[in-house]
Chimera marker file (.cmm) of the C-alpha trace (Angstrom):
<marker_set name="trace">
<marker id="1" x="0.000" y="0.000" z="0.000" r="1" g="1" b="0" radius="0.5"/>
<marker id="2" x="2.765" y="2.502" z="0.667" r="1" g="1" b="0" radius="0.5"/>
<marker id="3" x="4.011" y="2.065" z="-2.748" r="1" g="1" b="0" radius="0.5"/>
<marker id="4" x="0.797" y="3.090" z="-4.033" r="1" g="1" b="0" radius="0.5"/>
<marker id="5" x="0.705" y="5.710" z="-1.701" r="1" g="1" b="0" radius="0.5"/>
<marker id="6" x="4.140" y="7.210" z="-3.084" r="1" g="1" b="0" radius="0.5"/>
<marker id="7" x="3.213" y="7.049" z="-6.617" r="1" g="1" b="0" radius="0.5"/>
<marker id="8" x="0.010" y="8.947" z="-6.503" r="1" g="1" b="0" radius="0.5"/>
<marker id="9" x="1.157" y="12.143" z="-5.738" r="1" g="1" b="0" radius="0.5"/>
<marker id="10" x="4.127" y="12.070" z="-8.384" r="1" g="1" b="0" radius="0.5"/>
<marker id="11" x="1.818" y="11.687" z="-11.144" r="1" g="1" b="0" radius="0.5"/>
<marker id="12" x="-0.640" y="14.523" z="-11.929" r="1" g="1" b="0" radius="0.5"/>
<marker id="13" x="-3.149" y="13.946" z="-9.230" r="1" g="1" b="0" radius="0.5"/>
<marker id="14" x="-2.720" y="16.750" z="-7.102" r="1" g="1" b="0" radius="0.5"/>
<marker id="15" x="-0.918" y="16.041" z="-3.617" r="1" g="1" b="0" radius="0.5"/>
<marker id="16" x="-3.602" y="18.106" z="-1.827" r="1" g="1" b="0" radius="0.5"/>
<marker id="17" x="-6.432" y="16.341" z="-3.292" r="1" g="1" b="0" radius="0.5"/>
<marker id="18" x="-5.166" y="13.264" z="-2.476" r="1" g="1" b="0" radius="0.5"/>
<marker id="19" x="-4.161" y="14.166" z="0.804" r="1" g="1" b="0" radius="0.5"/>
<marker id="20" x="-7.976" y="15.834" z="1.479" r="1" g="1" b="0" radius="0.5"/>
<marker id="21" x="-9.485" y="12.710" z="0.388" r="1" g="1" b="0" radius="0.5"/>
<marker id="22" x="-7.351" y="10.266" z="2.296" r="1" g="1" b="0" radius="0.5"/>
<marker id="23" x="-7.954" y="12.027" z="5.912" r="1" g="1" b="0" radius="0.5"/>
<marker id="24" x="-11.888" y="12.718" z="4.807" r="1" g="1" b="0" radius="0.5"/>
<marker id="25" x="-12.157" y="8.910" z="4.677" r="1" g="1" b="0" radius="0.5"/>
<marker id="26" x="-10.234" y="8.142" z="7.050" r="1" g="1" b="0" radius="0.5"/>
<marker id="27" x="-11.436" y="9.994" z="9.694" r="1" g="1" b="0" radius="0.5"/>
<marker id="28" x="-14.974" y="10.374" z="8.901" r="1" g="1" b="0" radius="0.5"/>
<marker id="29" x="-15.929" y="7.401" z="6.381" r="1" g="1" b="0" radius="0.5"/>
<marker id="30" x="-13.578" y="4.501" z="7.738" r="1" g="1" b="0" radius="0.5"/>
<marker id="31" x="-16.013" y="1.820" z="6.614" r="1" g="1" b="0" radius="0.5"/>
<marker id="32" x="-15.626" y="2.839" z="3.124" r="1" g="1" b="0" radius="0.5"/>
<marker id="33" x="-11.758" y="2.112" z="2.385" r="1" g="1" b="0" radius="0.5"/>
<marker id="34" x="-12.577" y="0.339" z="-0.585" r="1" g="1" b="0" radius="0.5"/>
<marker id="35" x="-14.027" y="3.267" z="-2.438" r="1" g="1" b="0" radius="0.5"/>
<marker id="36" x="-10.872" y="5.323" z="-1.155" r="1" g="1" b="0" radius="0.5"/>
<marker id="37" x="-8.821" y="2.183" z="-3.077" r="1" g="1" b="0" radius="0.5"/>
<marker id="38" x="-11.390" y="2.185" z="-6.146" r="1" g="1" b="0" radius="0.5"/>
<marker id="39" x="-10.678" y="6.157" z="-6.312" r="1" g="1" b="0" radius="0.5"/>
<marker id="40" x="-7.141" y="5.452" z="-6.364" r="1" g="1" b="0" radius="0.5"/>
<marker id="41" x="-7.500" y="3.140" z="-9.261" r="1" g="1" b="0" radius="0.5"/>
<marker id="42" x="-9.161" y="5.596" z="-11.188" r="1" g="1" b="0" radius="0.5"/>
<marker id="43" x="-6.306" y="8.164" z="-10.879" r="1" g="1" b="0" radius="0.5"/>
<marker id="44" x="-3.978" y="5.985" z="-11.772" r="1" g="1" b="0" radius="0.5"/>
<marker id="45" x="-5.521" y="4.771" z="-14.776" r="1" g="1" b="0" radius="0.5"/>
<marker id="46" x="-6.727" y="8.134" z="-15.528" r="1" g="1" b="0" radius="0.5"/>
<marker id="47" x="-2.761" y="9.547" z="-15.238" r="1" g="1" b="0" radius="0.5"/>
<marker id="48" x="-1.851" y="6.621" z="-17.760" r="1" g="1" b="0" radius="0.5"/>
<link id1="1" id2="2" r="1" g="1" b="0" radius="0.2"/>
<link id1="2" id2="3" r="1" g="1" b="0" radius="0.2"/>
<link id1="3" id2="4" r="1" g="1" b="0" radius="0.2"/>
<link id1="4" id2="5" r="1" g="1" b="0" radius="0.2"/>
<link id1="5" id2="6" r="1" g="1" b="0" radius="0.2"/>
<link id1="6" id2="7" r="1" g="1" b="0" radius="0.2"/>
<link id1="7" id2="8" r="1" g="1" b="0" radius="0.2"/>
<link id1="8" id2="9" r="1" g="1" b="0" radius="0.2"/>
<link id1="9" id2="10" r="1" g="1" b="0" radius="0.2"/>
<link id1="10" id2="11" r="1" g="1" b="0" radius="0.2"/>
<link id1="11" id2="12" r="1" g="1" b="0" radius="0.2"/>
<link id1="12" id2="13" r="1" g="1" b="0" radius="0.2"/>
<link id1="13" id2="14" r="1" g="1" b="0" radius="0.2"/>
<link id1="14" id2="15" r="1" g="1" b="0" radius="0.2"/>
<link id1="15" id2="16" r="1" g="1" b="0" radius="0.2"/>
<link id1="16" id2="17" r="1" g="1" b="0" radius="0.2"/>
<link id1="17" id2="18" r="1" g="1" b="0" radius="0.2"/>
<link id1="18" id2="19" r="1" g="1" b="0" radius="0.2"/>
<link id1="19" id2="20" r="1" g="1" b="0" radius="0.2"/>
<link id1="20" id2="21" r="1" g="1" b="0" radius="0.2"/>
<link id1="21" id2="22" r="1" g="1" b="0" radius="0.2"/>
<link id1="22" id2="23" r="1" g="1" b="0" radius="0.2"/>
<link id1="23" id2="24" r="1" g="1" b="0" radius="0.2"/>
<link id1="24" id2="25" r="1" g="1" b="0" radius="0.2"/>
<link id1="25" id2="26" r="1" g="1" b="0" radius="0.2"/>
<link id1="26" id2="27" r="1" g="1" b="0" radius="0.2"/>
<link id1="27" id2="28" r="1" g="1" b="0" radius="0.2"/>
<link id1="28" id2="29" r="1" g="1" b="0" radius="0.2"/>
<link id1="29" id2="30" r="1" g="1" b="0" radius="0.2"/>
<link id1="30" id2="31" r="1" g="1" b="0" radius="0.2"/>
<link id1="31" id2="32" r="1" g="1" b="0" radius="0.2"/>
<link id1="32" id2="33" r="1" g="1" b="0" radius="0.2"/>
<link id1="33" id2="34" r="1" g="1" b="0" radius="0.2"/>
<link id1="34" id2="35" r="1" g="1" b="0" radius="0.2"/>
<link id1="35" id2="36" r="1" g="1" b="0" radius="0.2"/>
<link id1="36" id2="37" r="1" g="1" b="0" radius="0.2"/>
<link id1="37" id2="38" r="1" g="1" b="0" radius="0.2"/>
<link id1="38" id2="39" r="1" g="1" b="0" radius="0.2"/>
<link id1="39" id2="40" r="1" g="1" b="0" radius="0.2"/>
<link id1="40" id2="41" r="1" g="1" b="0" radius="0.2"/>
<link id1="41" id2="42" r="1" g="1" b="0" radius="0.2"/>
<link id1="42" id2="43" r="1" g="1" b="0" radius="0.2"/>
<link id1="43" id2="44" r="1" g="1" b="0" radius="0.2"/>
<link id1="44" id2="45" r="1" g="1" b="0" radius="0.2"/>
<link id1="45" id2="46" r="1" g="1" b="0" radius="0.2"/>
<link id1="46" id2="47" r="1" g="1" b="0" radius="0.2"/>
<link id1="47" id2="48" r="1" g="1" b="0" radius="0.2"/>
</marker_set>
């Protein structure tokens, strides 16, 4: 997972985006990780 986590904010996804997201689910939607993984799917495929 930390490899993912690395990679995401080196391609164009912004860092602060990313970083908004990740503490929005995490702190206030932990039962939905898997749409936090789906959405990082989707921007990497998007940045390909």
């Amino acid at each position: 997972m930390e490899r993912i986590f690395q990679r995401i904010p080196t391609i164009s996804v912004s860092p602060f985006a990313f970083l908004l997201s990740y503490y929005y689910i995490h702190w206030y939607r932990q039962d939905s990780f898997t749409a936090f993984a789906q959405y990082n799917l989707s921007a990497c495929l998007s940045a390909i």
